[in-house]
VEXDREN-2710 file (C-alpha; in Angstrom, 1 decimal):
% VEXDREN-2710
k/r/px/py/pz
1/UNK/-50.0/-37.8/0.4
2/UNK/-53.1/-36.2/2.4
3/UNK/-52.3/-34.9/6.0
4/UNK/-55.5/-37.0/6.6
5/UNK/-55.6/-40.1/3.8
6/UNK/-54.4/-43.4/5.2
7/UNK/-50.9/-44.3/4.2
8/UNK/-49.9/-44.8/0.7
9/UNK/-48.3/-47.7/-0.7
10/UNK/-44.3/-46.7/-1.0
11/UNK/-42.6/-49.4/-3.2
12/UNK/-39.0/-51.0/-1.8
13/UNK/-37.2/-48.4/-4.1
14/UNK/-38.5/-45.3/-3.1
15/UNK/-37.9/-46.0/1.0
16/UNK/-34.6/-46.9/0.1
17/UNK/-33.7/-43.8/-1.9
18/UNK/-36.2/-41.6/0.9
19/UNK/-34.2/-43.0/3.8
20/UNK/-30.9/-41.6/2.1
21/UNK/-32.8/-38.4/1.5
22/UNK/-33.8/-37.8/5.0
23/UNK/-29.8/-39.1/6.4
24/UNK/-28.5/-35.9/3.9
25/UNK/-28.4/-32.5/6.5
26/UNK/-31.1/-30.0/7.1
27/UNK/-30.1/-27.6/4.4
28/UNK/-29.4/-30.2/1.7
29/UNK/-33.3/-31.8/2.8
30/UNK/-34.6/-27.9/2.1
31/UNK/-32.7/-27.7/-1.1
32/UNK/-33.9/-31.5/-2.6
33/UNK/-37.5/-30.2/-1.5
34/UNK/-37.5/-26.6/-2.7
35/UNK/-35.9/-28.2/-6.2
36/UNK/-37.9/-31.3/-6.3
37/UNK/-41.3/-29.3/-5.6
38/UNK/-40.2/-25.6/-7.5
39/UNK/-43.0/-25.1/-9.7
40/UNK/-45.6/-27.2/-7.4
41/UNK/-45.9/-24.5/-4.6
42/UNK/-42.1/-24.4/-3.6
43/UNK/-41.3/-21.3/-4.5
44/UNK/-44.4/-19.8/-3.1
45/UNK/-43.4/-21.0/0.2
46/UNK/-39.9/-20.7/0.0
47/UNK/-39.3/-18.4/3.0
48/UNK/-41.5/-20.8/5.1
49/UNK/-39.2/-23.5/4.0
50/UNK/-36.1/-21.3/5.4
51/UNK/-37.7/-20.5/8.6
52/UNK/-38.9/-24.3/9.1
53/UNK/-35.1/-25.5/8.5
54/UNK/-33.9/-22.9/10.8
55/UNK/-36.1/-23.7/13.8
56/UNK/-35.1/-27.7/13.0
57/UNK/-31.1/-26.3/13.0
58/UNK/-32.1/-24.5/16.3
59/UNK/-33.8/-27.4/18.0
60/UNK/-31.3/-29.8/17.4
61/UNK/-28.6/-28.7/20.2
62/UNK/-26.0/-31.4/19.3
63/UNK/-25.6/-31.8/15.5
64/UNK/-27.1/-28.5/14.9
65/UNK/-26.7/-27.6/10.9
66/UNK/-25.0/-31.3/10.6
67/UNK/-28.3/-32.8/12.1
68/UNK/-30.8/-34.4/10.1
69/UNK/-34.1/-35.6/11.7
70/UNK/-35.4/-34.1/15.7
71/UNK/-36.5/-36.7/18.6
72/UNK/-40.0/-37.1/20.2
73/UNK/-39.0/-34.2/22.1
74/UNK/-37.9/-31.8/20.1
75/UNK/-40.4/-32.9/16.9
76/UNK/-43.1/-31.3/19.8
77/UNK/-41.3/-28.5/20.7
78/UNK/-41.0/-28.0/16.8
79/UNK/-45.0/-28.5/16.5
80/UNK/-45.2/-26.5/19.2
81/UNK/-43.1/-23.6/18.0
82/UNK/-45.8/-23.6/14.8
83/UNK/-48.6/-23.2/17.5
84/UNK/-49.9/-26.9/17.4
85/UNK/-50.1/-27.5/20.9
86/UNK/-50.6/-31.2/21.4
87/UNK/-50.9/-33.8/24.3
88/UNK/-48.4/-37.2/23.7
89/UNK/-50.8/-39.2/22.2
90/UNK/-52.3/-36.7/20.2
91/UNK/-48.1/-35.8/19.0
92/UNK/-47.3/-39.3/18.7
93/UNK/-50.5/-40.0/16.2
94/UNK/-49.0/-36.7/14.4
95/UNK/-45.8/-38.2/14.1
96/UNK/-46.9/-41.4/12.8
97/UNK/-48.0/-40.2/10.1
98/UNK/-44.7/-37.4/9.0
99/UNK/-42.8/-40.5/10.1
100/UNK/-42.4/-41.7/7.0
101/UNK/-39.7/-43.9/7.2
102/UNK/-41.0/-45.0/11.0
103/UNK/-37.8/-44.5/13.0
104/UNK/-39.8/-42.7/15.8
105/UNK/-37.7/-39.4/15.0
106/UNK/-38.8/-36.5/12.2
107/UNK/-36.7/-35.5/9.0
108/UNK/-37.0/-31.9/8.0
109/UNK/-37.9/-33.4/4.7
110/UNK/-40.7/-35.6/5.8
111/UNK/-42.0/-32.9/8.0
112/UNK/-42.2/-31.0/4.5
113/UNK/-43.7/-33.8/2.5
114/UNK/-46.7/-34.2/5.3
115/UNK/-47.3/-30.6/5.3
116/UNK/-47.5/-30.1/1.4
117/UNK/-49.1/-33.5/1.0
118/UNK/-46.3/-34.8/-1.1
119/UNK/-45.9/-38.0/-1.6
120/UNK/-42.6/-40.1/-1.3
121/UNK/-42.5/-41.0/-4.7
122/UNK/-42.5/-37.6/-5.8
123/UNK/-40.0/-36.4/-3.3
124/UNK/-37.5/-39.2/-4.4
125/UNK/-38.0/-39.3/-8.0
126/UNK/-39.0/-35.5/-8.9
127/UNK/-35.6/-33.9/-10.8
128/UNK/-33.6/-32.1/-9.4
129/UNK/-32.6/-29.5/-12.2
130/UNK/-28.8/-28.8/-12.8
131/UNK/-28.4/-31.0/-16.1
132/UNK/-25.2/-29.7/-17.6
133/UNK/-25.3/-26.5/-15.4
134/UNK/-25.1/-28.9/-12.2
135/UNK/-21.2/-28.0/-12.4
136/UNK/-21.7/-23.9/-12.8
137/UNK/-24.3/-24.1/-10.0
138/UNK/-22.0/-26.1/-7.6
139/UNK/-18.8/-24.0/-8.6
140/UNK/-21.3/-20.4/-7.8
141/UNK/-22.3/-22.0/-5.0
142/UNK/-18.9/-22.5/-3.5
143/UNK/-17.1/-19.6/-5.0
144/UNK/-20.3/-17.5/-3.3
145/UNK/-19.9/-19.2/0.5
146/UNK/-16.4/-18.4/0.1
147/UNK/-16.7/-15.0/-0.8
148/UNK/-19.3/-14.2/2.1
149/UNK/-17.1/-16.4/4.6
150/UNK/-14.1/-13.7/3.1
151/UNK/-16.5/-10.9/3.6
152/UNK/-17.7/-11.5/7.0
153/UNK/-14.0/-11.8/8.3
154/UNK/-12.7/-8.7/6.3
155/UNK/-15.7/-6.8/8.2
156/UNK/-14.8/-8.0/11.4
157/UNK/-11.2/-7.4/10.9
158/UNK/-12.1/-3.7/9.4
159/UNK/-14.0/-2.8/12.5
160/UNK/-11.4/-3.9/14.9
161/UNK/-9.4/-1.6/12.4
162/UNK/-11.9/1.3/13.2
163/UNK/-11.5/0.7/17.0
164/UNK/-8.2/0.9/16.8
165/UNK/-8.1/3.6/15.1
166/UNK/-10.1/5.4/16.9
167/UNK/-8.1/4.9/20.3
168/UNK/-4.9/5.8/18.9
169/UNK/-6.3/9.4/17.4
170/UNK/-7.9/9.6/21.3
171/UNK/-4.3/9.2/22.2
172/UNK/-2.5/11.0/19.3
173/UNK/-5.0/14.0/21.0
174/UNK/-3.7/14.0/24.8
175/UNK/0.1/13.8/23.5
176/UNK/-0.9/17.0/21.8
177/UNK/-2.9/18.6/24.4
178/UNK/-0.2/17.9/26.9
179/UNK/2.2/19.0/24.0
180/UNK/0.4/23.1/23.7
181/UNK/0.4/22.7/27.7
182/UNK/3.8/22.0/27.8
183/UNK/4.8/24.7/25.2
184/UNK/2.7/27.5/26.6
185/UNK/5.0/26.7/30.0
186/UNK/7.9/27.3/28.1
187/UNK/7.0/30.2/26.5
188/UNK/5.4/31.7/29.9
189/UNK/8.8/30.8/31.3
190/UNK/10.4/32.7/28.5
191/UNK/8.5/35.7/28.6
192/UNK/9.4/36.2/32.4
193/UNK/13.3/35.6/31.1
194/UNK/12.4/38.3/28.7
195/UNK/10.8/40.5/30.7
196/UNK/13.5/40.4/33.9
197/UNK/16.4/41.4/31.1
198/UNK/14.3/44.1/30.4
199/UNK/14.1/45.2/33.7
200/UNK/17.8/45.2/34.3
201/UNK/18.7/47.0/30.8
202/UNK/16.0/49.5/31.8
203/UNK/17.3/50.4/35.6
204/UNK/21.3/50.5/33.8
205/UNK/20.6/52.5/31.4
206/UNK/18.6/55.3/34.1
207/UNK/21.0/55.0/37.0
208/UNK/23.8/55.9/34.6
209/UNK/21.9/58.4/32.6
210/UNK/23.9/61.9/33.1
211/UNK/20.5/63.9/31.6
212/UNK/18.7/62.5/34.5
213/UNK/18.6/64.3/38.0
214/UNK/20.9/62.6/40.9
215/UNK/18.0/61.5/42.8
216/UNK/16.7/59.5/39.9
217/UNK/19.8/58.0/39.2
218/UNK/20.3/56.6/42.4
219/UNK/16.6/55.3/43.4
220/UNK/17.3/53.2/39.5
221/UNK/20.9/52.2/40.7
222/UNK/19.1/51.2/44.1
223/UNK/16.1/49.0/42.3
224/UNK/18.9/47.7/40.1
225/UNK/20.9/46.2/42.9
226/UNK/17.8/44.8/44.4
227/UNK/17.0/43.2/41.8
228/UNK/20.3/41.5/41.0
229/UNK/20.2/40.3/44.3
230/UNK/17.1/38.0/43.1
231/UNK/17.9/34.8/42.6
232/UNK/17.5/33.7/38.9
233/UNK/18.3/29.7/39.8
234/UNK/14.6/28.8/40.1
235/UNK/13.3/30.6/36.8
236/UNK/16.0/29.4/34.8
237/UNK/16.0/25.3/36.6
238/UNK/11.8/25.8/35.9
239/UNK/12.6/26.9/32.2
240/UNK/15.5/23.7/31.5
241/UNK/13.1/21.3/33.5
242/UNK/10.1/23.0/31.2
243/UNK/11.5/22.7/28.0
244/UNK/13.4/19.5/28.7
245/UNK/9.5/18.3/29.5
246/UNK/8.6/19.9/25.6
247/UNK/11.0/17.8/24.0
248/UNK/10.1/14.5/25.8
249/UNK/6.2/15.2/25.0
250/UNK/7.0/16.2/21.3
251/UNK/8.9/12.8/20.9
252/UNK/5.4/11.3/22.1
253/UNK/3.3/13.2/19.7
254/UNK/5.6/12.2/16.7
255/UNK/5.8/8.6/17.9
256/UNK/1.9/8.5/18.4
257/UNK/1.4/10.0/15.0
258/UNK/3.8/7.6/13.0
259/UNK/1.7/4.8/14.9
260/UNK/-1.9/6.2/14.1
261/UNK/-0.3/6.3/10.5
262/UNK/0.7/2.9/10.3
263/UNK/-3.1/2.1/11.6
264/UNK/-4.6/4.4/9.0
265/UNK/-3.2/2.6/6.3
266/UNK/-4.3/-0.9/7.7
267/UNK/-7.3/0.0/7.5
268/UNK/-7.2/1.9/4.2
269/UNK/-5.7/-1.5/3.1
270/UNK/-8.4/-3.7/4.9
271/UNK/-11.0/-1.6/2.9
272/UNK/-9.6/-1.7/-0.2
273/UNK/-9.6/-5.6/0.4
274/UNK/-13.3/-5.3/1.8
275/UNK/-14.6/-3.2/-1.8
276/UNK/-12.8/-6.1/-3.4
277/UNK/-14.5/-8.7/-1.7
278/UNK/-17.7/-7.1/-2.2
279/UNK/-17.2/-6.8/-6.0
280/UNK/-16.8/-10.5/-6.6
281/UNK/-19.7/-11.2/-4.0
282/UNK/-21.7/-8.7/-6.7
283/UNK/-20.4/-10.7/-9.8
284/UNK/-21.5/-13.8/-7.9
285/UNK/-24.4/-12.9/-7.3
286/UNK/-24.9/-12.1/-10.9
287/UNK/-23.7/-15.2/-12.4
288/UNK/-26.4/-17.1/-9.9
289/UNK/-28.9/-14.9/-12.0
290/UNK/-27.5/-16.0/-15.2
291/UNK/-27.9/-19.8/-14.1
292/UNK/-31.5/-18.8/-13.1
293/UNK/-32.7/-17.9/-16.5
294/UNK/-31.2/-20.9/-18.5
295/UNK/-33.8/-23.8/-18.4
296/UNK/-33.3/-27.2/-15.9
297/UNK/-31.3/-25.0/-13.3
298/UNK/-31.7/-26.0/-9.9
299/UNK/-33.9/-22.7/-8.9
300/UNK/-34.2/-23.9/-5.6
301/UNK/-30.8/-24.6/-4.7
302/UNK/-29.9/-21.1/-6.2
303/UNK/-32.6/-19.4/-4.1
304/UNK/-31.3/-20.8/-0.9
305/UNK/-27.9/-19.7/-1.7
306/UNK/-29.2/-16.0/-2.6
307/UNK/-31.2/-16.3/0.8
308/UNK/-28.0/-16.9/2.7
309/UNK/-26.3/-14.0/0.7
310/UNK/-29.3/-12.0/2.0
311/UNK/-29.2/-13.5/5.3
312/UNK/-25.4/-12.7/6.1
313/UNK/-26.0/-9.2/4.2
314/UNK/-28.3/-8.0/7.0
315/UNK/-25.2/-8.5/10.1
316/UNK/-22.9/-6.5/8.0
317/UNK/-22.5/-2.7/8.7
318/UNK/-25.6/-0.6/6.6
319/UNK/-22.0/1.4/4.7
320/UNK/-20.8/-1.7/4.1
321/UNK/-23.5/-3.4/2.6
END
């Protein structure tokens, strides 16, 4: 059918078999087109195809993918969106014409028919492909969704995984740094012990060292008073309190690194699952190629599902891809 040729003679048939065409949902339209119409410009325009079906799935705010067919309104803002600014009238003339089965609202599929000049004989009746591969196709298709549904969750889940992660090693850190801080109180504390026994074995030894001149002996017996005198309370309460801190703050370190364990190997697990995943997607992938090469496929129907694969592939992480 011309974009600008009056209106063709549809028999009974055909309007009956378009009107179920244009009830099925936007991505089933695209796919009926694209294998209908393959070899007669399809393919060329393929991506065209995709982008007109997603700005139909975007337009229609309700039903969304479920939708079939846009109102007055949202057939303009559709035009529109394609840079065909026009006034009611001019719209409504439009629309008469893509209308094909005059319901005053526009199918995805009759938009396509008007704009390729297809007529609705050969939209209805053009086959479909699939013959005895209709079965493989269908079970690729569904095993593929699947897959990419399994992939998409596995990816979320694995970066959750990553954030996790990477907060408990945050914490895992502070236990430790608090850990050294701890310790090197300790040994501080220890080293003063140390060094005050010295002291005293020092000033004994001196003040009762016959060798050594009276004078000597008792300025050491002297110092060696004084500094019994000192009170060793507060060194020794900061030393129980310090190491009594160590031993709570080691607790926390081994705690936090039996828990970034178990996290480590959640996510080693949730990879493994993820490589898996991405394996069969591969194999998937490849058996679509097979079913491409053998002769009455439905090439269109396996190009849109390849499109999605490619279309899900670009909101997965670059390493993950």
């Amino acid at each position: 059918m011309s974009k600008d040729s009056k209106e063709v003679k549809v028999s009974d048939k055909d309007v009956a078999g378009f009107k179920k065409l244009t009830a099925l949902k936007y991505i089933d339209q695209a796919k009926w087109y694209l294998n209908g119409f393959w070899t007669d410009g399809a393919e060329a325009e393929s991506e065209n195809i995709w982008k007109y079906t997603a700005k139909f799935i975007e337009l229609d705010t309700k039903q969304k993918k479920a939708g079939c067919e846009l109102d007055e309104f949202m057939a303009h803002k559709f035009l529109e969106s394609l840079g065909e600014t026009l006034t009611v009238l001019a719209l409504r003339d439009k629309l008469r014409k893509i209308d094909l089965d005059a319901n005053g609202r526009m199918a995805l599929l009759e938009y396509l028919c008007f704009r390729y000049s297809k007529p609705v004989s050969a939209a209805v009746n053009n086959p479909q492909g699939g013959g005895d591969n209709k079965d493989k196709v269908d079970a690729a298709a569904a095993k593929l969704d699947q897959l990419m549904t399994s992939l998409a969750q596995l990816q979320e889940d694995l970066a959750k995984q990553e954030e996790a992660l990477a907060a408990q090693r945050k914490a895992e850190d502070e236990v430790k740094r608090a850990e050294a801080e701890n310790k090197a109180a300790v040994d501080d504390l220890h080293h003063k012990e140390d060094e005050y026994k010295k002291q005293v074995e020092t000033l004994e030894k001196k003040s009762t060292d016959a060798s050594t001149g009276i004078v000597a002996r008792n300025k050491a017996a002297q110092e060696l008073a004084q500094l019994k005198n000192t009170d060793p309370l507060p060194l020794r309460k900061a030393k129980l309190t310090a190491e009594a801190s160590l031993r709570k703050v080691e607790r926390e370190r081994k705690a936090a690194e039996a828990a970034t364990k178990v996290v480590e190997e959640a996510k080693a697990k949730i990879t493994q699952q993820v490589e898996k995943t991405k394996a069969e997607t591969q194999e998937a992938e490849n058996s679509l190629e097979e079913l491409k090469k053998q002769g009455g496929t439905a090439k269109g129907s396996i190009w849109w599902m390849e499109r999605e694969v490619k279309e899900a592939k670009k909101y997965l992480p670059k390493s993950k891809q």
